[in-house]
Structures are given as structure tokens and as C-alpha cells.
N, C-alpha and C positions, 0 to 999 in steps of 0.2 A: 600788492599791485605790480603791473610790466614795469613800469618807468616811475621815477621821482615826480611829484609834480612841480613844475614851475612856477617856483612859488612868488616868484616877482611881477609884480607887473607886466606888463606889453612894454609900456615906458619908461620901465626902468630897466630892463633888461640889455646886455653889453653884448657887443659880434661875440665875445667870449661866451655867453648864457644863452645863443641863440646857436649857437656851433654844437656845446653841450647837448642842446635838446635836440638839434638836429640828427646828429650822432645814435642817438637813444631811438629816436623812431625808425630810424635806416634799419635797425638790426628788428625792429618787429613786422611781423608777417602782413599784419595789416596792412603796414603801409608801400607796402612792394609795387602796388599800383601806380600811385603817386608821384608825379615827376618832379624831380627833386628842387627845380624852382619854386611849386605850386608847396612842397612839403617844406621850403622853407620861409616862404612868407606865412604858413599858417606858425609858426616856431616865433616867427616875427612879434605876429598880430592877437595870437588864440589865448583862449583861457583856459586850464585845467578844471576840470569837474567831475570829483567824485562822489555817485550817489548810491544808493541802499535799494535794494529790492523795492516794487510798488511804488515807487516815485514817478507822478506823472511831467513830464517836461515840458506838453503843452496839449490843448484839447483840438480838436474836431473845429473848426469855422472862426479858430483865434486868430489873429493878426500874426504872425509869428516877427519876431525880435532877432530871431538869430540862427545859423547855422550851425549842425554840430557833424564831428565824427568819432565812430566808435572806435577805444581804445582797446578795450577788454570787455567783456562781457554781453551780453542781448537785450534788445529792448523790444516788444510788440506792440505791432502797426493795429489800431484799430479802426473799426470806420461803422456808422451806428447810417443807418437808413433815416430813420427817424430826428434825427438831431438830437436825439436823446442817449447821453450817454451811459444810462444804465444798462440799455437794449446793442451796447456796442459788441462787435465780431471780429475776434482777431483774424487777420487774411494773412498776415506772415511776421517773420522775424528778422529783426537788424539785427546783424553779428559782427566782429571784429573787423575793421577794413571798410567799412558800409560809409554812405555819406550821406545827410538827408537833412531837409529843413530850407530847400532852393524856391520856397514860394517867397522868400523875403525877396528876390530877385524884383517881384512886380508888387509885391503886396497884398497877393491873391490868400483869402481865406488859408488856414489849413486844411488840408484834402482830410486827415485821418487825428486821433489821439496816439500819443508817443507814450507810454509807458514802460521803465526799465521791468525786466524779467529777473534777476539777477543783479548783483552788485556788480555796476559799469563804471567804467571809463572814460571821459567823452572831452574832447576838444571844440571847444566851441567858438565862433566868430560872430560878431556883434555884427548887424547888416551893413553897416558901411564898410565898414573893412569886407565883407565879402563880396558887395556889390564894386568896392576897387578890384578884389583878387578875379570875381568874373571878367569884369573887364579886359583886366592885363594880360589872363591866361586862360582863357576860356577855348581857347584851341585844348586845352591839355585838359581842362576840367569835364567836359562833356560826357567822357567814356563814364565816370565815377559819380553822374546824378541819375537816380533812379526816377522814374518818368510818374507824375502824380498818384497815390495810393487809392486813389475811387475806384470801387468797385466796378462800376459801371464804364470806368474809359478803358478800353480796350487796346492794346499794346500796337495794332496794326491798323492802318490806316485803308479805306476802301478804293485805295487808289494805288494801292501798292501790287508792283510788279509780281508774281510768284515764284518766281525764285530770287525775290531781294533776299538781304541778308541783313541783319540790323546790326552785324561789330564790323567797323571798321577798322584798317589796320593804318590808320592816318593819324588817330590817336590811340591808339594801344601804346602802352608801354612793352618791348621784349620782355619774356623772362631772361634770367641773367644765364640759364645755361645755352639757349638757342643763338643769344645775343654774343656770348663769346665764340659758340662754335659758326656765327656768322663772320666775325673777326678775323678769326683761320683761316676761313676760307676764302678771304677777302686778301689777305697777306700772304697766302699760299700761290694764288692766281698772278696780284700784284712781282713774286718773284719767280715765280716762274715759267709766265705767257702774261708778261704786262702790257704786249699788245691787244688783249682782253678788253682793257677800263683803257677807253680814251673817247675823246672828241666825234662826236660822227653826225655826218647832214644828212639829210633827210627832208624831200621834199622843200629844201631854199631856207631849211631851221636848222640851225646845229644843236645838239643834244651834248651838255657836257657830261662830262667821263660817266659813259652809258658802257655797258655791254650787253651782249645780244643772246638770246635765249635758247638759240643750236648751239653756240659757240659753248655757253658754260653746259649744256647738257652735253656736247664734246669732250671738254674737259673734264669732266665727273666719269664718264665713260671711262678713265684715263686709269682711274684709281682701283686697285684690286678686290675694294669689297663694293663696288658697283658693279650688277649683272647684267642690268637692262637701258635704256632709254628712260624706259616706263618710269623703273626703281630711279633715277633721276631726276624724273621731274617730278616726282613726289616730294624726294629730297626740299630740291627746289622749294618747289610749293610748301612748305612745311617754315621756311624763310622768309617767303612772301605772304603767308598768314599773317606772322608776328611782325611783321613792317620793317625787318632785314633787309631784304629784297622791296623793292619796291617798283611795278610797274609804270610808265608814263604815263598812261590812260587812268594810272588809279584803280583798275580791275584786278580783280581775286584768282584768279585763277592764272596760274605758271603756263607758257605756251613755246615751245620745241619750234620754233619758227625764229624768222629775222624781224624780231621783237626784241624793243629797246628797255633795260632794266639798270637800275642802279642801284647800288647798296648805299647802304642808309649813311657810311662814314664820309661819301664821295657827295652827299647834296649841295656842298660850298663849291665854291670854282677851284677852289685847289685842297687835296686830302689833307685832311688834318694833322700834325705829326704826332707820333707815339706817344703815349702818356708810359708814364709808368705802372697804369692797371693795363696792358693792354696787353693779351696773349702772346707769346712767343711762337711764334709759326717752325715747329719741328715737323718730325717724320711721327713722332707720338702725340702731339698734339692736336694732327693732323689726321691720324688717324681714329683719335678719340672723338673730334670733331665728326667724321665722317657716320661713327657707329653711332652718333647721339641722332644726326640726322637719319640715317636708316631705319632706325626706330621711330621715329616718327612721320618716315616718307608718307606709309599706307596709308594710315590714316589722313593724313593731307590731304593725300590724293584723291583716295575718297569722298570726302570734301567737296574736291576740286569738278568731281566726274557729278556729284549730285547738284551741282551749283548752275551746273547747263540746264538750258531747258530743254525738257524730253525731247524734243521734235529734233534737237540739237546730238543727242546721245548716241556715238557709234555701238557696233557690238561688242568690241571689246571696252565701252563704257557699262554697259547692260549685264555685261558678266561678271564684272567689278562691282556693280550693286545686288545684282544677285548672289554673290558667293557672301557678303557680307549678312542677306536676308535668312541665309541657311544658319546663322548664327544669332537671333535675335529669338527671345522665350516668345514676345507676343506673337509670333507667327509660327512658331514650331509646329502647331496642326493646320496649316495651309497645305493644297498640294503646289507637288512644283510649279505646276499652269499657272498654278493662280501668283505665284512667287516671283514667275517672270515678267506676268502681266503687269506688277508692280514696280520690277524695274524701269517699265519706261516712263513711269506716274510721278514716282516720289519725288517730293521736291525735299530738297534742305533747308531747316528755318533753325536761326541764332539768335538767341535776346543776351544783352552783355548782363544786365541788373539782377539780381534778388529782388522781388518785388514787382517786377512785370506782371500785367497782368495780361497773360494770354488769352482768355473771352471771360464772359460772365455769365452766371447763372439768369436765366433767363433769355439771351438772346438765341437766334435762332443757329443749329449746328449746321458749323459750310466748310468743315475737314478732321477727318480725324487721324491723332498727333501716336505717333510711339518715340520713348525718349533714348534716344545715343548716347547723350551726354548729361548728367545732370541729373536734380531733383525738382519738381514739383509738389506744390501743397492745394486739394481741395479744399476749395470754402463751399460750404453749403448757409445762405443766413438764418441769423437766428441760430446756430451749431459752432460756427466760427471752424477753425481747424479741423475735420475729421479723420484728414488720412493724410500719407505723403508718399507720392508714388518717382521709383526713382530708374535707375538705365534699366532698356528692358522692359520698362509697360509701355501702357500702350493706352491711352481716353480717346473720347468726347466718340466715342462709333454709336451708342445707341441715340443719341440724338439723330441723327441722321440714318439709322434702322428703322426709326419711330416720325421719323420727319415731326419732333416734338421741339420743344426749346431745351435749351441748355440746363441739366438740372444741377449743375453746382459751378461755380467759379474755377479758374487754375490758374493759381500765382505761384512765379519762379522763385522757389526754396533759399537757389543757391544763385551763384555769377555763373557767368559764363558756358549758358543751359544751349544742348544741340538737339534738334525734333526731325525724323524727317515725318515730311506731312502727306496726306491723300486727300485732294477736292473735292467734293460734294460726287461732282459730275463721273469722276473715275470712279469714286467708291463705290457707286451706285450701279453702277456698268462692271464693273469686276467683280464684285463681293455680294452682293444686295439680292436675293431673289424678287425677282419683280412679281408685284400683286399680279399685273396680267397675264402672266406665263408663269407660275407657279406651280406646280407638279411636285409633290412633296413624296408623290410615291418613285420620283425619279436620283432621293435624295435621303437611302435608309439613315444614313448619319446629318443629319441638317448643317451648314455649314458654322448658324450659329451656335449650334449645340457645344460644341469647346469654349465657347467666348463666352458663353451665361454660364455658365460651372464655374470658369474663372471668374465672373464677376460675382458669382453669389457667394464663391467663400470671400473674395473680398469683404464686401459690405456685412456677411454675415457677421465678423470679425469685430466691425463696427457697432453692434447691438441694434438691437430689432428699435429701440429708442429715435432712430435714425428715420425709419422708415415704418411709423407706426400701424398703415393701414395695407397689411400686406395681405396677402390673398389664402386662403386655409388649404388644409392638406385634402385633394380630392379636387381644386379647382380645377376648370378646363377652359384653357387657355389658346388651343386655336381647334377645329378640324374645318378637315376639308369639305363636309357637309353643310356647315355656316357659309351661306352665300354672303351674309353681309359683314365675315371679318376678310378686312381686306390687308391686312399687314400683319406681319409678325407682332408678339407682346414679348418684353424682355422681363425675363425674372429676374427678380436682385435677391433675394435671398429662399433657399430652398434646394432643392433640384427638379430636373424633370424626367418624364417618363413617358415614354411615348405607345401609343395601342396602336397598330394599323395607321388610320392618318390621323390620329389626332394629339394633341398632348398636355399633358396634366401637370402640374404643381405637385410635387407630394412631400 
């Protein structure tokens, strides 16, 4: 196993036994999320548990008792329609780092069955001790509960904005390399344009030790491997993701303007002094700082540029999204028209959790997703897991080809999953041949003809077991002398073939 376990009690353990354990967790990957108050009250309060493959920890509509987090190893989520747990359907997997079991919070049923996959590890908190640590740090805990495992509740709410974003960077923890090379830059500034971070009014409020967002885009300017503005506020923005930087208003997006920002060490009224971990601001340090940001400007920025809403997007925003669409496999046989027309549509959508579920099977399809960042896992019920699709696909477009319901579930694989998405309303207006203007002789290659090839080797892959009632070789599937087929039919498995206007299965 990672770590020893603690093999003393809660109550019997000494600041000496709770330093030790604390110590041991710090250095595993899991817990890098975890803010080190939150990580040492569970050192405080938790219990060690090690269990054996097939061990179930708690079923589908129990009462639950207690909270756990994974050490080492996986556990799978199930969740049975029926309340019957023989007919249960795994919909994803808990991995090392994961935290779950927060309905002790109210007392609400369990959403799902926990069963280990593997020999795990798992830290566990008896509900009173978590419904204290909710309490006291529930600022810090929020990022790290994954949102109830039902199939059925759907990660977004019918009320939500379209270009919201669902990670905040109010509770993110930094990684430790952004977080130092925010450091540098913070001590770089502070010696050498410390008129930078100071005191500033505004409107009859003084803002303490703020600086201003031409002024640091000025100063980056300054530095030899910044070439542009641009390449700057990406920079920037790459700071202000991870909660470095932090805007007044709270917004995500970095802005070249006389807008007030502060770095995350200056939030008390007076900076904090030096520790002994804290970066030495040299000419190398400063410059390893600078190439760590550079490398992550673009992509910020990117980000930053899909985060607007269209109507919002310059053209040199639109070209920024377009040069990135010329690089994504789900759309490699799009023409450019159509690549650009997408520029101004895509929205960007973020889930922090593993275990989100992005729609369900059965409801109806209102955007379809290709993924940037991240993995996803189909559930299909009754099949439970069938496939996991990861950067570079693309779902949920034949629901809305087919104006049908959703035919499988998509729950987030992994953390920290990036989509960008297309609405119903664009899809259908940019992509969609419309039933009443249909002209198939104006369209020797069909637009969907690339997107059904790819999906039928997909599924094909998955066994015909999947999709039992599939249509025989010789079917025919649209022409244009059937007055009453009024929509396309997507094949899942097979290819097609097309005579003049019409097209076959074969």
C-alpha cells in the first residue's frame, strides 16, 4: 500500500501522529487537490480502511454513515433503475484523489451502490466529524464533492447562462508549478515597478494593493520572450484560471484595460513576509517563470476568447477559434464555411468532477458536445459502461439529426473535463440539412456521410450485442422518391452506399 495506516485511533493519536500522517498524504498525488487545513483535519478525525476486490461499502437508498476518500485504488458507482440491485449499471469509476459519500450532509438516501473494483484505500469520516469539517471549511470542500450519482440528474441546470462555466477559481487549489511561477512574478514586479501593487480609489472605494491589467500587460511586454499584447494576456489569463491572479468582479477572463487585479499573496492588508518555501526572484528564475507561462498562455487564452458570448467575439477572437477547429479530428471533414460558421456558435463548457453527469439517456438532445479536454464514459442501461470517448470526439449530434431522445447517458471519466458545445438552434442552422429544402442531388457527398462511417466503426467495435435489431445488408434507408421520409436515418453499424438519390445499408 501508498502510506502506513494509522493505526491509532482519532483519539488517541498525538500533533506528533497527525504531522506524520499529514506528511505521508502531502507527497501523494491524490491529495494535491486538498487544502491543507481540510487535509489535516481529516489526519485529525479519519479512519484507515483497507479492503479487497468486490467489497461493497454501501448500497443504492441506504442511510449512509459516513464519508470516504480514495487512497489507492477504484471503486464503481452503480445505480439500478429498478431498486433492484441485481439489475444495477455501472456509470463510472472512483479513482485515487475522488471524494464521495456527502448525502450524510442531509441524510438523503444513497444516490448509487459503491463497490471497490480493486484492492483500495480509503479514508473515512464518521458524519459528525464531516458535518463539523463541512461546516468550518466548506469554502475549500465544494471544488472536491462530486454532484449526486442519478442517472437521471443532469449536471446543468435549465436556468443556466451559456457560456457559464461550472470551475471556479475561488476554490481551486494552484498547481504548485503555476503557483510558484505566480510568486516570481509577483516578487519580480514588487522589485522592480513596485509602484505596480498599491492602494487605488475608485469610484469613493479604495481597492487594496490592486494592480491594473494594461499596466502588468505593459510590464510582460517588457520581458524578451514576450512578443505580443496578445501572447500576454494569455500569460495573464493562464494565472487568473488557477486563482493567482484574481479579478475584483470574480470573472474569468484576463482584460488589457484599467481593470483592478490582485495576486493571491496581497489579499490581507499587508503582504505577507517570505517563508522560507518561497521562490527566489532571479534573472533565471524569472525567466523559467516566464517559459512555464508561455506555454500555457494559448491555451488560456483560448479559453478566455470561447468564454465570451458570440455576439461578444471580435475577429481576431474568431480566428483564434478557427485556427484551433483546423486541429480537432471531429471536424477534419467539415469545409472551411462551415468551420467558420462555428466559430461564432461554440460555446465553452467545464465540469470540475469525475462523475458529472452531462445528460441522460432518454432526455431530449439540446447541443452537441466535442471534447478538448478530458474523458468521457457512455452508459447505455441495462449495458452499464460501453465505451469511453476522450480529446478529439465528438457526441450527442444524432439526437438532434434525428430530433429523437438521447440514446445513452455521458458521465465525466476523469476531473477536470473541457467541451466546447453547439445549441440545438446553430446546429440545425449550420450542419442539419433541412427536411424542407433538401436537395440531396445538390450534395454528391452528404454532409453526414463522414460522421455515420465514424460512428459505425465506433459501435461496430462494441458488438452487434449492443444494438441488436439492426437493419440487413440491401436495406434502403432514404430516397428522395419517398414523399413521406422526411429526415435523415443514422446508421450505427455497417456502411452506406448511395445509387443516384437514394441510400442503402450494405
Amino acid at each position: 500500500c501508498q502510506i502506513n495506516p494509522p493505526i491509532k485511533r482519532p483519539t488517541e493519536r498525538s500533533r506528533e501522529d497527525v504531522d506524520v500522517i499529514l506528511a505521508r498524504l502531502q507527497n501523494l498525488k491524490a491529495f494535491e487537490r486538498f487544502h491543507p487545513s481540510v487535509l489535516q483535519q481529516i489526519c485529525m478525525r479519519g479512519f484507515y480502511e483497507y479492503l479487497e476486490r468486490g467489497i461493497t461499502l454501501y448500497r443504492q437508498g441506504d442511510i449512509g454513515t459516513s464519508w470516504y476518500a480514495v487512497l489507492s485504488g477504484s471503486l464503481d458507482v452503480k445505480v439500478s433503475e429498478t431498486a433492484n440491485h441485481q439489475d444495477a449499471v455501472t456509470i463510472c469509476t472512483l479513482g485515487a484523489g475522488t471524494a464521495f459519500g456527502e448525502s450524510v450532509l442531509d441524510d438523503r438516501p444513497r444516490p448509487a451502490t459503491i463497490v471497490t473494483r480493486e484492492t483500495s484505500e480509503l479514508l473515512r469520516l464518521g458524519q459528525t466529524d464531516f458535518r463539523c469539517l463541512w461546516g468550518n471549511y466548506h469554502q475549500y470542500m465544494a471544488g472536491l464533492l462530486p454532484p449526486p450519482y442519478g442517472v437521471m440528474e443532469n449536471s446543468r441546470s435549465n436556468d443556466q447562462t451559456p457560456d457559464k462555466e461550472n470551475i471556479s477559481n475561488n476554490t481551486k487549489v494552484p498547481s504548485e508549478n503555476v503557483l510558484r511561477a505566480g510568486k516570481v512574478l509577483h516578487k519580480a514586479i514588487l522589485a522592480r515597478a513596485p509602484h505596480m501593487i498599491r492602494d487605488r480609489k475608485f469610484h469613493l472605494k479604495t481597492y487594496r494593493r490592486c494592480c491594473v491589467g494594461i499596466e502588468l500587460v505593459d510590464w510582460q511586454m517588457q520581458q524578451s520572450c514576450v512578443h505580443s499584447r496578445s501572447q500576454a494576456v494569455g500569460m495573464w489569463q493562464a494565472l487568473l484560471e488557477e486563482g493567482v491572479l484574481n479579478l475584483m468582479d470574480q470573472e474569468l477572463s484576463f482584460q488589457d484595460k484599467y481593470v483592478f487585479y490582485r495576486f493571491l499573496g496581497d489579499e490581507q492588508d499587508a503582504p505577507a513576509p517570505p517563508g522560507d518555501g518561497d521562490p527566489k526572484e532571479g534573472p533565471d528564475e524569472l525567466q523559467e517563470a516566464l517559459g512555464l507561462l508561455a506555454q500555457l498562455g494559448p491555451d488560456a487564452h483560448l479559453r478566455m476568447v470561447l468564454r465570451k458570448r458570440p455576439s461578444e467575439r471580435t475577429a481576431d477572437d474568431l480566428e483564434i477559434i478557427y485556427e484551433e477547429l483546423l486541429h480537432i479530428k471531429a471536424l477534419s471533414h467539415l469545409s472551411i464555411t462551415v468551420k467558420r460558421e462555428l466559430s461564432g456558435v461554440l460555446i465553452f463548457e467545464s465540469h470540475a468532477n469525475a462523475g458529472t453527469v452531462l445528460f441522460s439517456q432518454g432526455e431530449e438532445g439540446t447541443s452537441w458536445y466535442i471534447i478538448l479536454k478530458g474523458s468521457v464514459n457512455v452508459v447505455i442501461y441495462g449495458k452499464g459502461v460501453v465505451c469511453t470517448l476522450h480529446e478529439g470526439d465528438d457526441f450527442g449530434k444524432l439526437a438532434l439529426v434525428n430530433d429523437s431522445p438521447r440514446a445513452a447517458s455521458i458521465v465525466l471519466h476523469e476531473d477536470n473535463c473541457h467541451f466546447l458545445r453547439v445549441d440545438k438552434e446553430d446546429f440545425n442552422r449550420i450542419l442539419r440539412v433541412s427536411p424542407a429544402a433538401a436537395d440531396w442531388g445538390r450534395y454528391p457527398a452528404p454532409i453526414w456521410q463522414p460522421w455515420l462511417q465514424r460512428a459505425a466503426a465506433r459501435v461496430a467495435r462494441l458488438g452487434r450485442d449492443i444494438c441488436p435489431n439492426l437493419p440487413t445488408t440491401g436495406y434502403l434507408l432514404y430516397t428522395s422518391a419517398n414523399k413521406q421520409s422526411q429526415r435523415c436515418r443514422p446508421l450505427l453499424v455497417g456502411a452506406l452506399s448511395s445509387h443516384r438519390r437514394s441510400i442503402y445499408c450494405i
